[in-house]
C-alpha positions, -999 to +999 in steps of 0.1 A: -516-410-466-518-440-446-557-444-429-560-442-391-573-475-389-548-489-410-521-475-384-544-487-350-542-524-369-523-552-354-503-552-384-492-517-385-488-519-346-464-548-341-453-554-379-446-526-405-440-501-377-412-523-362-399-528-390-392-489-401-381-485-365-357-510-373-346-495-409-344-460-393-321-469-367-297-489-386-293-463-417-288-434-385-261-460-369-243-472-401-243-428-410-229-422-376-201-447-383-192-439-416-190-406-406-166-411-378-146-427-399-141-405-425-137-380-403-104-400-389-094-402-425-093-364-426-124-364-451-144-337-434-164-321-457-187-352-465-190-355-426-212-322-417-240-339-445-237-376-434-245-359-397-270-343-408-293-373-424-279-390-395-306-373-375-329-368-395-333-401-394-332-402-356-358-380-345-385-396-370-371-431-355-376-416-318-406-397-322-421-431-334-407-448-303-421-416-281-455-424-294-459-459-293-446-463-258-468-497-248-452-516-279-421-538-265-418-547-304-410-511-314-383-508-284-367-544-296-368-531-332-352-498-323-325-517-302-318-542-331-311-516-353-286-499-335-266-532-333-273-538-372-262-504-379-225-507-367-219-539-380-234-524-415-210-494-412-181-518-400-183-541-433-190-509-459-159-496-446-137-523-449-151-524-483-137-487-488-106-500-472-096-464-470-065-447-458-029-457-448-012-477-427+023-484-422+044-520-417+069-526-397+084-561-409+117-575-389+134-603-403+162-623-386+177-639-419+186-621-445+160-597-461+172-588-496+149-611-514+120-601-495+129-564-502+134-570-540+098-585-541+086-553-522+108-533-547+092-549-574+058-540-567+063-505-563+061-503-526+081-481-512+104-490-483+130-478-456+151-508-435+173-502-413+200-526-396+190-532-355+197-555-326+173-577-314+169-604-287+182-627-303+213-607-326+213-585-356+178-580-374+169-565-406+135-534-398+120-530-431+093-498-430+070-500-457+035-473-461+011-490-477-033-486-487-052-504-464-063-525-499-029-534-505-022-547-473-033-582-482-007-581-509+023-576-489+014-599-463+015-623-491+044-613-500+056-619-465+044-649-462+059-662-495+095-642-488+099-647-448+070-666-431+084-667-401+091-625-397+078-603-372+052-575-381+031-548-371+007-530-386-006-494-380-027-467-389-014-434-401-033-406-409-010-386-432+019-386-455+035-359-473+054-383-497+052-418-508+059-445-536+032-471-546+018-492-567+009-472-601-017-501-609-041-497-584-063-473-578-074-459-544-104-454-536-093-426-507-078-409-532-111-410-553-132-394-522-103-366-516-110-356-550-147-353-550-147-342-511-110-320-507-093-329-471-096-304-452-061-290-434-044-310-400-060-282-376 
């Protein structure tokens, strides 16, 4: 246990205590995004724990902040962490890179090579023949992970640089085709934490 006048010193007061303020605040912050997005992922059984540690965390953050009401240092710290906390839970996320999201390429010249390359790499696509502003386009539909997404625009890029896409998130599919090589990492977390159903 920490002595009483360790915890009345100058340190303690407007260094260490600051400090956990800030730790606290960020690990609540970085929980409270993580779990909002795997909630939007459909991963919901992870997301009743992660809410719970999330305050946990808050109220021994706040009830620091509650009794140290004359330090500035401890409001800044608490403040800071909240701002560290979503851009933590922003990058681990993007390092998850989990869920779907669907392409919508549209080409003006002739597509074939472009879908053959797709084709080739086990994505799975739809096109479709349309009209655009400018004449007849090719609509290529293609579901892809969020991982692989890199990889197609590359393929884009290399095929057609000049086409038109959009990108999207989707939050199921019943059915798909894609790459066999890679490994998702949303399909690891539905394993260990099941989805739960689209009510």
């Amino acid at each position: 246990m920490l002595s009483s006048e360790f915890m009345s010193s100058d340190l303690w007061q407007w260094g260490i205590l600051p400090f956990l303020i800030f730790l606290a605040r960020m690990s609540d912050v970085t929980l409270a995004t993580l779990r909002n997005i795997f909630l939007s992922k459909s991963i919901k059984y992870i997301v009743p724990f992660l809410g719970f540690i999330e305050v946990l965390i808050w109220l021994l953050a706040i009830s620091q902040i509650m009794k140290n009401l004359q330090n500035p240092v401890c409001f800044l710290a608490y403040a800071t962490g909240y701002s560290m906390g979503i851009f933590v839970g922003i990058k681990i996320e993007e390092r998850l890179a989990l869920g779907l999201q669907v392409m919508r390429i549209i080409t003006q010249r002739n597509s074939e090579d472009l879908i053959v390359a797709l084709a080739n790499q086990n994505f799975g696509i739809t096109t479709m023949d349309a009209t655009g502003a400018k004449g007849p386009v090719k609509v290529i539909l293609t579901v892809v992970k969020r991982k692989d997404i890199l990889e197609v625009r590359k393929l884009i890029e290399l095929h057609h640089p000049n086409a038109f896409y959009s990108i999207e998130d989707i939050r199921t599919v019943s059915h798909g085709v894609f790459p066999r090589s890679s490994s998702s990492r949303l399909d690891h977390l539905r394993n260990v934490f099941p989805m739960g159903g689209g009510k």
